[in-house]
N, CA and C atoms as an extended XYZ file, in Angstrom:
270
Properties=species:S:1:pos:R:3:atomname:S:1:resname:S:1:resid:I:1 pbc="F F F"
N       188.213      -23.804        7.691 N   UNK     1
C       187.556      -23.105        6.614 CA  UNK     1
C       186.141      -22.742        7.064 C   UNK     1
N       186.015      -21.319        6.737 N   UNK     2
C       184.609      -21.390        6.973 CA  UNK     2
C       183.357      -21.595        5.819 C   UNK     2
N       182.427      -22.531        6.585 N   UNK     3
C       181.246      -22.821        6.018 CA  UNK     3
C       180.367      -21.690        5.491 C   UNK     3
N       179.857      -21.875        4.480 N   UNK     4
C       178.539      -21.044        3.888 CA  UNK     4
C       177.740      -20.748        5.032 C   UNK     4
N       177.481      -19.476        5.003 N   UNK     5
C       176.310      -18.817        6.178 CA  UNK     5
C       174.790      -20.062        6.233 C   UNK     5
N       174.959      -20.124        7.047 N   UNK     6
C       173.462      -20.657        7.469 CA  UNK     6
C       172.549      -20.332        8.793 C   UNK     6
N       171.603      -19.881        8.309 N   UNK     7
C       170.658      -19.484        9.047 CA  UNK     7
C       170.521      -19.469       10.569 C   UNK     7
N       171.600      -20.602       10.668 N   UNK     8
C       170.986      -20.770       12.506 CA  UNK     8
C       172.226      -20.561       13.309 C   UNK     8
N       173.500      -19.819       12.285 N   UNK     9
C       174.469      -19.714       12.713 CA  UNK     9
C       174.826      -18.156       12.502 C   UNK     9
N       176.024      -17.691       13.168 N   UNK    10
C       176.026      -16.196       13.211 CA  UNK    10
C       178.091      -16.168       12.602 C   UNK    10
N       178.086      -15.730       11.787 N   UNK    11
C       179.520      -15.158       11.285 CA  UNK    11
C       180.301      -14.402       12.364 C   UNK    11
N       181.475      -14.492       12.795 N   UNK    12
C       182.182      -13.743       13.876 CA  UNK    12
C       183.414      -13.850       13.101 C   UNK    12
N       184.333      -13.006       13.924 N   UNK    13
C       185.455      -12.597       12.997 CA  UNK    13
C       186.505      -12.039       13.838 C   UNK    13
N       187.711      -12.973       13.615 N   UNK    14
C       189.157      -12.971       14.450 CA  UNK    14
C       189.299      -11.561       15.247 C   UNK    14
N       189.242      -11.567       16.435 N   UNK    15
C       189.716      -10.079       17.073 CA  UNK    15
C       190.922      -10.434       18.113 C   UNK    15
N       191.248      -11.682       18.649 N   UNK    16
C       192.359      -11.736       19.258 CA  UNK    16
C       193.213      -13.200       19.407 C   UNK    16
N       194.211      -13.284       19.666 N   UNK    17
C       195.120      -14.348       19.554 CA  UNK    17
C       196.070      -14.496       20.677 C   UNK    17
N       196.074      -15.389       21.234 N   UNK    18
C       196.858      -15.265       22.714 CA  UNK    18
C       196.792      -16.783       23.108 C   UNK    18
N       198.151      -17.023       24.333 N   UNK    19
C       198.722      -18.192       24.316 CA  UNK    19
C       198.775      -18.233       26.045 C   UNK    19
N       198.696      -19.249       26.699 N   UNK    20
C       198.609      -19.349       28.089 CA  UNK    20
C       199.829      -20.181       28.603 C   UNK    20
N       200.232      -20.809       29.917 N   UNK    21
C       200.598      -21.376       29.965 CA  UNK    21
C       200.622      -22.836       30.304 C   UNK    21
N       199.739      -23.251       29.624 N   UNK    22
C       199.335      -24.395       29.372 CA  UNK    22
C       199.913      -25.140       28.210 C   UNK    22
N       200.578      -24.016       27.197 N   UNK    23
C       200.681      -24.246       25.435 CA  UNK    23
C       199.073      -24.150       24.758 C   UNK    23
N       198.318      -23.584       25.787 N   UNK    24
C       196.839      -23.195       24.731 CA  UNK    24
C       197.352      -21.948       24.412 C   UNK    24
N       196.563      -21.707       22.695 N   UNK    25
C       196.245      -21.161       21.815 CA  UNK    25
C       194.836      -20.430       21.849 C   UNK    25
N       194.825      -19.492       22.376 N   UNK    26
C       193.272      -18.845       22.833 CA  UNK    26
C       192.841      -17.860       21.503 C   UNK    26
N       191.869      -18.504       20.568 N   UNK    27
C       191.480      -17.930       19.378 CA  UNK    27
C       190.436      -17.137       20.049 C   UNK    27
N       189.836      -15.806       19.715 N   UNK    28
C       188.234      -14.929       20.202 CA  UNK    28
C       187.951      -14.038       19.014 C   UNK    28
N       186.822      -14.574       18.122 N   UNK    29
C       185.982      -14.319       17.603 CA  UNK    29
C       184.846      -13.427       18.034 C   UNK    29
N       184.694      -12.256       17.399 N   UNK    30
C       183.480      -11.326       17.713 CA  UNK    30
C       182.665      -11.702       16.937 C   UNK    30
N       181.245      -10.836       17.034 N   UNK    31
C       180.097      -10.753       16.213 CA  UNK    31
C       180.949       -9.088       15.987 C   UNK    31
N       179.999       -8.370       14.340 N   UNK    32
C       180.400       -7.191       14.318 CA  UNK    32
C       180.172       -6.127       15.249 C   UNK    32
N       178.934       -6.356       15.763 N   UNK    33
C       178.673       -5.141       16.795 CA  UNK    33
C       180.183       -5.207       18.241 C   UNK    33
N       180.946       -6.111       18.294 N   UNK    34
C       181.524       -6.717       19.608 CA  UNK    34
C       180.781       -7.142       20.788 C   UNK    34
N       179.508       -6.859       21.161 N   UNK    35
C       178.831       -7.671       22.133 CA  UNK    35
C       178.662       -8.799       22.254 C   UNK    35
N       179.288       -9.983       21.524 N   UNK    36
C       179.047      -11.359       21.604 CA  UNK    36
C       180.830      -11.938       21.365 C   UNK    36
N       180.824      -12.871       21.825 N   UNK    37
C       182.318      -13.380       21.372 CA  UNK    37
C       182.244      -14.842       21.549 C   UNK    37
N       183.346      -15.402       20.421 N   UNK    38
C       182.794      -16.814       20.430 CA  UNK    38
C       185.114      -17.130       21.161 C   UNK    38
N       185.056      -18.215       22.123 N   UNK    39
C       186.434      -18.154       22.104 CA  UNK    39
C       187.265      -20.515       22.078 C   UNK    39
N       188.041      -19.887       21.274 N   UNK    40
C       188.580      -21.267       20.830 CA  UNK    40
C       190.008      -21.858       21.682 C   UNK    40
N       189.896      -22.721       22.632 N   UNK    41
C       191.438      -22.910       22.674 CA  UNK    41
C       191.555      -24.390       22.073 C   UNK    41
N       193.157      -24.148       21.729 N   UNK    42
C       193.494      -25.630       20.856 CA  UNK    42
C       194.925      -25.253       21.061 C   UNK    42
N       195.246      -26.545       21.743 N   UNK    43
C       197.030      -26.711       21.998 CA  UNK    43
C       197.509      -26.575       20.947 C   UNK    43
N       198.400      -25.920       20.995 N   UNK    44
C       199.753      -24.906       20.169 CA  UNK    44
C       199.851      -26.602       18.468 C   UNK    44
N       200.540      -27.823       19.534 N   UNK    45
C       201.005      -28.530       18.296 CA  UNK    45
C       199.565      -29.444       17.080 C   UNK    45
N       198.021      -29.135       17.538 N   UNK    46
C       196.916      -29.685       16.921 CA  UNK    46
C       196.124      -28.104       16.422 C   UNK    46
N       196.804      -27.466       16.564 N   UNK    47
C       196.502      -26.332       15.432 CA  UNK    47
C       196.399      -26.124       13.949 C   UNK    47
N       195.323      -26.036       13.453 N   UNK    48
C       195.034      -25.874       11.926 CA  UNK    48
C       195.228      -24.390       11.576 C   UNK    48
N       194.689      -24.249       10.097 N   UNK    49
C       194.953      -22.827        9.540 CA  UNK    49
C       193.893      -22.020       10.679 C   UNK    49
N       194.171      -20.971       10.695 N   UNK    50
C       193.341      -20.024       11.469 CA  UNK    50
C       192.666      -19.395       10.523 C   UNK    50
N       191.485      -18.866       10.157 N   UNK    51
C       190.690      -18.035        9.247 CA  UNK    51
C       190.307      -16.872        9.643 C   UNK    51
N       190.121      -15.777        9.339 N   UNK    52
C       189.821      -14.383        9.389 CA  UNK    52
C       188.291      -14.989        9.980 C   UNK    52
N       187.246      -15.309        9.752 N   UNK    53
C       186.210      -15.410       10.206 CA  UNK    53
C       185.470      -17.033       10.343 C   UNK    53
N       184.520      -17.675       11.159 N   UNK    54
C       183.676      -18.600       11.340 CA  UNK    54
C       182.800      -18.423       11.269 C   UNK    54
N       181.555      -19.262       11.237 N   UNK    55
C       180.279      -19.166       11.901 CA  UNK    55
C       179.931      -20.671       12.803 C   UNK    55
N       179.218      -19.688       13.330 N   UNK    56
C       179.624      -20.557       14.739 CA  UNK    56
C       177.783      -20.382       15.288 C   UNK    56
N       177.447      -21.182       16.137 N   UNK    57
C       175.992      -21.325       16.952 CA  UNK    57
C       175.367      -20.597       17.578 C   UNK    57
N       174.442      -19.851       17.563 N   UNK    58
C       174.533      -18.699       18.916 CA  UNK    58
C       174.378      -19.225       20.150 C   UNK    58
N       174.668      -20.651       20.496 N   UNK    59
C       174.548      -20.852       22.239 CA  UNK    59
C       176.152      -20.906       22.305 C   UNK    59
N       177.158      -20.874       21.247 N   UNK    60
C       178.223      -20.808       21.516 CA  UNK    60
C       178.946      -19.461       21.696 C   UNK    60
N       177.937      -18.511       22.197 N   UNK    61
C       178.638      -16.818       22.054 CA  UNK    61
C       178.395      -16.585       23.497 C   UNK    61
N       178.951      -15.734       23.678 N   UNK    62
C       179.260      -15.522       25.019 CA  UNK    62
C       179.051      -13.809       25.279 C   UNK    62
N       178.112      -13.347       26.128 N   UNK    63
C       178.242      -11.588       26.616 CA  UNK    63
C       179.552      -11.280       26.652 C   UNK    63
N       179.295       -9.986       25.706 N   UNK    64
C       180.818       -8.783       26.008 CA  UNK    64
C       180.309       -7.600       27.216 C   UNK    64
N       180.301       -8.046       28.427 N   UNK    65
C       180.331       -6.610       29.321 CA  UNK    65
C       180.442       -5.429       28.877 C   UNK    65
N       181.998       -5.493       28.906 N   UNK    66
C       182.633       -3.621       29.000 CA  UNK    66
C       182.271       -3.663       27.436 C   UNK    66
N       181.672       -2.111       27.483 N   UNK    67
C       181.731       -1.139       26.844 CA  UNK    67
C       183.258       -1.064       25.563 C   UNK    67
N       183.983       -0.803       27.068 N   UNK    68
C       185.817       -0.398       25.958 CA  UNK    68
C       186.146       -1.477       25.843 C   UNK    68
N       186.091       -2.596       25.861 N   UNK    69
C       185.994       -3.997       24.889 CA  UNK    69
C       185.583       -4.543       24.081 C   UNK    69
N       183.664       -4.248       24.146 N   UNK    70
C       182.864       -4.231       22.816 CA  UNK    70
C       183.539       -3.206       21.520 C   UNK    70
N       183.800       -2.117       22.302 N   UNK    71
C       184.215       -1.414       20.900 CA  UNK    71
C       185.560       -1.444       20.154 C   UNK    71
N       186.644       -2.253       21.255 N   UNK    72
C       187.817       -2.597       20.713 CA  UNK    72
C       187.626       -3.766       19.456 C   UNK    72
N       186.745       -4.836       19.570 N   UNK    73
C       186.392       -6.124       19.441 CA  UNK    73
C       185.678       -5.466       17.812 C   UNK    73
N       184.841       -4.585       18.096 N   UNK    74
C       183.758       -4.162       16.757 CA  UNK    74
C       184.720       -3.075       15.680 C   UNK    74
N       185.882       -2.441       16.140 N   UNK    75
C       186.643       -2.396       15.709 CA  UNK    75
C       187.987       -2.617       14.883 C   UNK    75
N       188.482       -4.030       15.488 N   UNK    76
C       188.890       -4.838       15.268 CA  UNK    76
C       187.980       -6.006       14.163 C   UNK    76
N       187.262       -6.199       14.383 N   UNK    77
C       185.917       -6.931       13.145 CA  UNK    77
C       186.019       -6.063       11.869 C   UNK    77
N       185.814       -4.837       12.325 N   UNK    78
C       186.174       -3.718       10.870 CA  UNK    78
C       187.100       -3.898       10.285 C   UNK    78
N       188.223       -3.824       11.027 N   UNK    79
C       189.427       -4.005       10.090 CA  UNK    79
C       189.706       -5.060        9.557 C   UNK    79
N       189.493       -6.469       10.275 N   UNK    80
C       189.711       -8.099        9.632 CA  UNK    80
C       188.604       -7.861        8.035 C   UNK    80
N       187.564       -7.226        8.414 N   UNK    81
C       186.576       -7.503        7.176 CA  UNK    81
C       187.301       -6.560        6.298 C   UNK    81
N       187.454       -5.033        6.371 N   UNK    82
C       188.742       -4.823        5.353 CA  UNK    82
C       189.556       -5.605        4.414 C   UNK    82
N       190.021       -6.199        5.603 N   UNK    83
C       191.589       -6.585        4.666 CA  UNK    83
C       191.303       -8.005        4.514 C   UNK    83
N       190.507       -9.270        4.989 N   UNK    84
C       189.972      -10.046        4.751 CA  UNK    84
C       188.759      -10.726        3.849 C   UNK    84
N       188.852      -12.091        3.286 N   UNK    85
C       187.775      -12.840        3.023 CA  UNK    85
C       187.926      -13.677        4.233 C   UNK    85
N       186.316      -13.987        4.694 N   UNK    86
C       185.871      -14.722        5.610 CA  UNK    86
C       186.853      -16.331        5.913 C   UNK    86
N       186.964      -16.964        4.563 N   UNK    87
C       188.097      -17.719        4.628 CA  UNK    87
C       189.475      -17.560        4.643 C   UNK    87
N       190.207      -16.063        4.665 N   UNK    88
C       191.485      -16.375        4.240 CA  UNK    88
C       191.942      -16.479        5.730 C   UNK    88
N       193.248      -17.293        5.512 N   UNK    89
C       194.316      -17.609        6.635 CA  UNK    89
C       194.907      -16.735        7.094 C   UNK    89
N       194.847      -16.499        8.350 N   UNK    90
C       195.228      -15.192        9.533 CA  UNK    90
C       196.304      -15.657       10.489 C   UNK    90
């Protein structure tokens, strides 16, 4: 669930979902612009609800390089905030 905004934290919002072969669960969270990304793995069977959005630390964000990734990512943020509340299950 996500927490009430607070100040020292930055809101990001589900842009991709992908699985390795490890059985990780690779959650990646944008900021809206897509230049920042926050990314989660958690083995497949200790998986909780997933939420449309977090907030999360800014030493926990990470540079978006490319260009045609930032804008896939800030795109993708558009549409979750659309059809989403920050808490609902994704």
């Amino acid at each position: 669930m996500v927490s009430e905004s607070n100040e020292d934290e930055v809101r990001v919002w589900l842009v991709e979902r992908g699985y390795d072969n490890r059985d990780l669960i690779i959650l990646k969270y944008a900021t809206p612009s897509g230049e920042h990304v926050f990314q989660k793995e958690v083995a497949s069977q200790a998986l909780d609800t997933v939420t449309a959005a977090r907030d999360v630390a800014p030493t926990n964000l990470a540079a978006v390089d490319e260009p045609d990734l930032q804008e896939r990512y800030a795109t993708e943020v558009d549409r979750m905030r659309e059809k989403h509340e920050p808490d609902d299950p994704v």
